[in-house]
C-alpha positions as CSV (number, residue, x, y, z in Angstrom):
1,X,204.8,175.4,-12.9
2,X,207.9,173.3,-14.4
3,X,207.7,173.7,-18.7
4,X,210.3,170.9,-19.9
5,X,210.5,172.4,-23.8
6,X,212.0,170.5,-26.5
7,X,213.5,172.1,-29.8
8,X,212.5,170.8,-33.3
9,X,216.0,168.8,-34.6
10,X,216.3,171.6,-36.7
11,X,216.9,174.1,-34.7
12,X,220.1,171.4,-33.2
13,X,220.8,170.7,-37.1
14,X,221.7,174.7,-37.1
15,X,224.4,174.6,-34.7
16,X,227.3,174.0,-35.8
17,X,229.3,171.7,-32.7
18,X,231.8,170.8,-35.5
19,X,234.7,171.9,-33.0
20,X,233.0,170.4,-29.9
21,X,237.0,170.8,-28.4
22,X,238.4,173.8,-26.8
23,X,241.4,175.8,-28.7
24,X,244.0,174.3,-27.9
25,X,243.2,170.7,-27.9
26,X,243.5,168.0,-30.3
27,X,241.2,165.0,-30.5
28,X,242.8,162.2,-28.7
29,X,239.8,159.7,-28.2
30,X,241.4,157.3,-30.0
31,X,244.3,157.0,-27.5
32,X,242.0,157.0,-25.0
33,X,239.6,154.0,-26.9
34,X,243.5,152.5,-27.4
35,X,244.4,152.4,-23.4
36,X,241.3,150.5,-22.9
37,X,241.3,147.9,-26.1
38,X,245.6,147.2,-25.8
39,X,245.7,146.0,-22.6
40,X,242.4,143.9,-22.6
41,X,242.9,142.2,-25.2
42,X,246.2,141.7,-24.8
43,X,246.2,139.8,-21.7
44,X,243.3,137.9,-22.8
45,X,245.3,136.4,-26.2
46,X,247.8,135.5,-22.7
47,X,245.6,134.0,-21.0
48,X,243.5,132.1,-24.6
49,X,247.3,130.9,-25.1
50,X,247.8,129.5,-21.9
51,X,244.9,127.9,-21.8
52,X,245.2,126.3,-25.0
53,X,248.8,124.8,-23.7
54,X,246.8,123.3,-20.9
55,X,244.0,122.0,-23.4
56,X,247.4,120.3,-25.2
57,X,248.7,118.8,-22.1
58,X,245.4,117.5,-21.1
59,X,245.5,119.4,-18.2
60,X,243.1,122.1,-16.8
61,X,243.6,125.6,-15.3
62,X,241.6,125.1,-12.1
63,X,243.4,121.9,-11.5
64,X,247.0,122.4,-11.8
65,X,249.0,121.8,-9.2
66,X,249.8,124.6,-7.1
67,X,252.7,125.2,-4.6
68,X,251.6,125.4,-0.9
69,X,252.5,129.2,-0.9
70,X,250.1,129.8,-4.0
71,X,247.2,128.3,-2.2
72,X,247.6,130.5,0.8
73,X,248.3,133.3,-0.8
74,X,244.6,132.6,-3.0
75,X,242.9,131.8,0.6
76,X,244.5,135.1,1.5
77,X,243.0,137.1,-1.5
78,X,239.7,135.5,-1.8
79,X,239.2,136.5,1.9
80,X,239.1,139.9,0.8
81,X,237.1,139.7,-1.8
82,X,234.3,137.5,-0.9
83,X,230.7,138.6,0.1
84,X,230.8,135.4,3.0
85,X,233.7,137.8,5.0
86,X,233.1,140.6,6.7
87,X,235.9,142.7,5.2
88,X,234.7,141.6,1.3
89,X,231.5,142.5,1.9
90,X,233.1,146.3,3.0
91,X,235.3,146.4,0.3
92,X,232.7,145.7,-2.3
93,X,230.0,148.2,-0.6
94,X,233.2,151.0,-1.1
95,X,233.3,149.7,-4.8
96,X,229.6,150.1,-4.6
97,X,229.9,153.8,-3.6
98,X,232.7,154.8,-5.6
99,X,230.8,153.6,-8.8
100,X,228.0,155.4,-8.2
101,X,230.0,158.3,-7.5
102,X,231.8,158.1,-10.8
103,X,229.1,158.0,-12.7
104,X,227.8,160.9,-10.8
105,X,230.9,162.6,-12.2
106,X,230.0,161.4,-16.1
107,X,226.6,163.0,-15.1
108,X,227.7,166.2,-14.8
109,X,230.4,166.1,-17.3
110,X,227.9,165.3,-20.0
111,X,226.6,169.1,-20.2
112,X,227.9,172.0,-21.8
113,X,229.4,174.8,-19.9
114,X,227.5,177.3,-19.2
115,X,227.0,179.6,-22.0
116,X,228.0,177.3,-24.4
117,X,225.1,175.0,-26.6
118,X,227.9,172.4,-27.7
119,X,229.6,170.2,-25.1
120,X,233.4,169.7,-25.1
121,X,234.0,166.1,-25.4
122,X,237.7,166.2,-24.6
123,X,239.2,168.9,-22.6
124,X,242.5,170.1,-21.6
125,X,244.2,171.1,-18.2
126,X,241.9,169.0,-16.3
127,X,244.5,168.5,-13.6
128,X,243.1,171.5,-11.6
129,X,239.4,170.5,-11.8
130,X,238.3,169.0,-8.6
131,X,235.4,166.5,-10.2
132,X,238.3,165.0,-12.4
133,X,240.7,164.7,-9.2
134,X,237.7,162.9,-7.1
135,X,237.4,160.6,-10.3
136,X,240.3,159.9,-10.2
137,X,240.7,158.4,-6.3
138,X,237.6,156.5,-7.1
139,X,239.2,155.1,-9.9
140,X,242.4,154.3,-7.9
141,X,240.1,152.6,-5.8
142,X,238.8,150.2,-8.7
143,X,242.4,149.4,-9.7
144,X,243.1,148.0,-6.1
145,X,239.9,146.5,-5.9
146,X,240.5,144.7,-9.7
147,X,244.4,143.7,-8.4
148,X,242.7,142.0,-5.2
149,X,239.9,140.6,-7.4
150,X,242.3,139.1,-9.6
151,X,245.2,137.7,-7.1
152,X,242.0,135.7,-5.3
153,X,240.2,134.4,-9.1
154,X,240.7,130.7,-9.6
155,X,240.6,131.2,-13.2
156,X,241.8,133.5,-14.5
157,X,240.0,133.6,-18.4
158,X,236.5,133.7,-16.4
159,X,237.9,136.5,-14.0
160,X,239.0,138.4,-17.2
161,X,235.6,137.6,-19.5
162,X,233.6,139.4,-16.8
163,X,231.6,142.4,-17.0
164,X,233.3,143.5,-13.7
165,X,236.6,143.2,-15.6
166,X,235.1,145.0,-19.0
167,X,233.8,148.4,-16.5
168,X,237.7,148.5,-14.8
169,X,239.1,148.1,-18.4
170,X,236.7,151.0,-19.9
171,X,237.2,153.2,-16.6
172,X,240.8,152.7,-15.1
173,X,243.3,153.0,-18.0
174,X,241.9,156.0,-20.0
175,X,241.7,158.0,-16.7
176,X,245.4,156.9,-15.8
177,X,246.3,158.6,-19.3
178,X,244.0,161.6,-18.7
179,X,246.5,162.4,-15.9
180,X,249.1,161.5,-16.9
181,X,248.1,163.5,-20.9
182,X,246.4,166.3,-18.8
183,X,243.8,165.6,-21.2
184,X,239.9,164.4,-20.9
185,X,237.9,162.5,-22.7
186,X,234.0,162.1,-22.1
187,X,234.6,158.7,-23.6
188,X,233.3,155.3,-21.8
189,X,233.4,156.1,-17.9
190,X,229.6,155.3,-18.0
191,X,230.0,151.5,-18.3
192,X,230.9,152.0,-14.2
193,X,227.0,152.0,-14.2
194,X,227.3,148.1,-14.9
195,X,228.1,147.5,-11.3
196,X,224.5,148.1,-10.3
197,X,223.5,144.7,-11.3
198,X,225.3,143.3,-8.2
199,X,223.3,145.4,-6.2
200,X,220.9,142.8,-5.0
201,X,223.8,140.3,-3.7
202,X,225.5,143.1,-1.8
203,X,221.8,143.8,-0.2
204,X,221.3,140.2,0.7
205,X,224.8,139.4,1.7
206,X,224.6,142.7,4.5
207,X,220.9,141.6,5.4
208,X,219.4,144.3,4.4
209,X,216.8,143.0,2.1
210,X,215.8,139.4,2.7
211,X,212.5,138.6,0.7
212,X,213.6,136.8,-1.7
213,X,210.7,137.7,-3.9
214,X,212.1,141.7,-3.7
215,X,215.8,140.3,-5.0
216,X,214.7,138.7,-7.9
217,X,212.7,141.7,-8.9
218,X,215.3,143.7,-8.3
219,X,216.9,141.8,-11.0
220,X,214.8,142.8,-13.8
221,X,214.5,146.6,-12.8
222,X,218.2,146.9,-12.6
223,X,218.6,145.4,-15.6
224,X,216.4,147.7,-17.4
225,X,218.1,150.9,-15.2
226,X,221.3,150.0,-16.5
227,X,220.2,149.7,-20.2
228,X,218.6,152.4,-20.4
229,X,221.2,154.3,-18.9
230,X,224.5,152.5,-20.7
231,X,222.2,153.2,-24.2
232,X,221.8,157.0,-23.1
233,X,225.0,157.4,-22.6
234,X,226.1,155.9,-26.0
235,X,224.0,157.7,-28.1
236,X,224.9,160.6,-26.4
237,X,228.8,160.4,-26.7
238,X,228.1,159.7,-30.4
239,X,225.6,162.1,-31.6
240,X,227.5,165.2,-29.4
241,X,231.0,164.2,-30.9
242,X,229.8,163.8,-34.8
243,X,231.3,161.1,-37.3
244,X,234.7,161.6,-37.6
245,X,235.1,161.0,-41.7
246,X,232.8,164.1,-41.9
247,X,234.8,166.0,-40.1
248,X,232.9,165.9,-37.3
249,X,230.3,168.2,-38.6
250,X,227.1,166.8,-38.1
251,X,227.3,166.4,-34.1
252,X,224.0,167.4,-32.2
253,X,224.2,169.1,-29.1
254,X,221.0,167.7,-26.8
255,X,222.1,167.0,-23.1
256,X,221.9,163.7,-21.6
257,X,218.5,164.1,-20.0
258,X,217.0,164.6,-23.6
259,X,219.1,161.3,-24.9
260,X,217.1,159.8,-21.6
261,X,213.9,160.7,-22.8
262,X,214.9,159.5,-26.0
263,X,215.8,155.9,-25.4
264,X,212.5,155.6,-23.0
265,X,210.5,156.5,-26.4
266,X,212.8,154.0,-28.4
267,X,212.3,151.2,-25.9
268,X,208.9,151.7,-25.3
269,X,208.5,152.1,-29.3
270,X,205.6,155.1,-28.0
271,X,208.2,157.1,-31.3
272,X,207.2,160.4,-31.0
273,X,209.7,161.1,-33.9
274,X,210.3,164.4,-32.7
275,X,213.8,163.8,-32.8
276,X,216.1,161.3,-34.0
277,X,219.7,160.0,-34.7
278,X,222.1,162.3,-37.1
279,X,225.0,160.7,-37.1
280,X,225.8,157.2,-38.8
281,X,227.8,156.0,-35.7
282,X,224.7,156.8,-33.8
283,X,222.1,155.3,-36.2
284,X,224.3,151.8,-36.6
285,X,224.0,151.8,-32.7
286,X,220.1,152.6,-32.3
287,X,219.6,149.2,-35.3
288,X,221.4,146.9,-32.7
289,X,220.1,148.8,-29.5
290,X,216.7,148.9,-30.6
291,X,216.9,144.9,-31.0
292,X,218.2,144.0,-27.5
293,X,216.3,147.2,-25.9
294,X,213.0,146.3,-27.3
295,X,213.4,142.4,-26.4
296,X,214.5,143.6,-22.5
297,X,211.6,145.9,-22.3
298,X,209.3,143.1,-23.5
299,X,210.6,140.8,-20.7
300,X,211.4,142.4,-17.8
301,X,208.3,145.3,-17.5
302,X,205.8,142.3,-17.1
303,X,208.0,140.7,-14.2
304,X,207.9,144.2,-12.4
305,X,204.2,144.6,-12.5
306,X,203.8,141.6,-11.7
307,X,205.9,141.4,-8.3
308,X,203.9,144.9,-7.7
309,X,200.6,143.5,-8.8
310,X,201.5,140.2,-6.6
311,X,202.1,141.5,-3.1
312,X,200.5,139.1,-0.4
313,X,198.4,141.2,1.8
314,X,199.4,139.7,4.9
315,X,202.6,140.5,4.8
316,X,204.3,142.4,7.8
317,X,204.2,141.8,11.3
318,X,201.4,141.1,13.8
319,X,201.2,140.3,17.5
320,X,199.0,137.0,18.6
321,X,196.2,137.5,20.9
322,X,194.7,135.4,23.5
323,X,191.0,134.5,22.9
């Protein structure tokens, strides 16, 4: 017999997770938020200016002329990187993988040690810890993979507006300052989970799934997967770390599976009520996520039953006979 037991909030509201860092330590998440908001948008006012030049001259990005070894160096890229070739289509499964796998990581990352009822949101001396070294490599993978994707993109703005581009930009620099800060931060390694929603491509560029009817609600379920699991995670980070003008004080320590439970109540808006928000960061997000989650629930469950509801029951494969 399996008894999942929940505590009443105020027996959370008790412990005090205030110092939710190890001794030693000093908050650095804003260095870490920093290495992923510099870069971006820094390279995007590049690329806004550029293209506003080109709007001046009249003259468009995916139009200018290009020198013969530009083109071939594209053709080159694109080759790589497209689902039509054989080695795209390997290089995108491996990106496939290795985001799964990170978030796999964040998983397990997202629970106290053991012992402990508060989780350490940053930690120190994390060179020696073999889950941070394997995150790492997978993230060393996503930089080559983003370098690759963005040598082959045609333009650049679109490339950089992407969401493939926002999960490299949340994932890849804070991890190269982790190492090189010997520092951690829980931070936002979950938004790898957005590469799920180019699941169903990847399935139907290999073959593997060919009904077209199973694609497109994949779609919707994905979606919902990824919502739920990109709101989890927020609410998490926030409530475990506290608001900072309080001094951090009022962080609650639930685990992520709790958060999960949480946002399934929220979405579904069944609101038990048995627990809730505490801190402002976490409340402001639950306005805006209630909003979208609500509107996504509303959509995409219907589609789901449906397709279920929907199957033809002649499908699969019969042999003729001879009367």
């Amino acid at each position: 017999c399996l008894a999942i037991r929940l505590l009443p909030i105020d027996a959370f509201v008790m412990t005090n997770c205030s110092q939710a860092v190890p001794s030693g330590c000093k908050r650095r998440w804003y260095f870490f938020v920093t290495a992923t908001v510099a870069p971006y948008f820094g390279f995007l006012l590049v690329f806004l200016l550029y293209r506003l030049i080109l709007v001046l001259k009249k003259a468009d990005d995916s139009e200018a002329p290009r020198s013969r070894l530009a083109l071939i160096r594209l053709k080159l890229f694109k080759d790589w990187v497209s689902l039509n070739a054989r080695g795209g289509r390997i290089l995108a499964a491996i990106a496939m993988l290795c985001s799964i796998g990170s978030f796999v990581v964040y998983i397990r990352d997202t629970f106290p040690k053991s012992g402990s009822e508060c989780l350490d949101v940053e930690r120190c001396d994390v060179r020696s810890d073999p889950w941070f070294i394997s995150d790492v490599v997978f993230n060393m993978y996503f930089l080559l993979y983003f370098l690759l994707r963005f040598l082959a993109s045609k333009d650049k703005l679109v490339f950089w507006v992407s969401s493939a581009t926002l999960a490299d930009f949340a994932t890849v620099p804070p991890i190269i300052y982790a190492l090189a800060a010997n520092q951690w931060w829980l931070g936002l390694r979950f938004w790898r989970i957005i590469d799920l929603l180019s699941l169903p491509v990847l399935l139907e560029s290999f073959g593997i799934v060919k009904s077209r009817k199973l694609l497109l609600a994949l779609n919707p379920f994905l979606s919902l997967l990824v919502v739920w699991l990109v709101g989890t995670s927020v609410v998490h980070l926030l409530e475990n770390t506290g608001d900072p003008w309080v001094d951090y004080s009022n962080a609650m320590p639930l685990n992520f599976f709790e958060f999960q439970y949480f946002i399934v109540v929220t979405m579904s808006t069944v609101g038990y009520g048995d627990f809730s928000a505490e801190t402002t960061l976490g409340r402001i997000f639950m306005l805006v996520f209630i909003v979208g989650g609500l509107a996504l629930f509303a959509s995409y469950v219907p589609l789901i039953v449906d397709y279920i509801g929907d199957r033809n029951k002649y499908l699969g494969s019969y042999d003729p006979i001879t009367l």
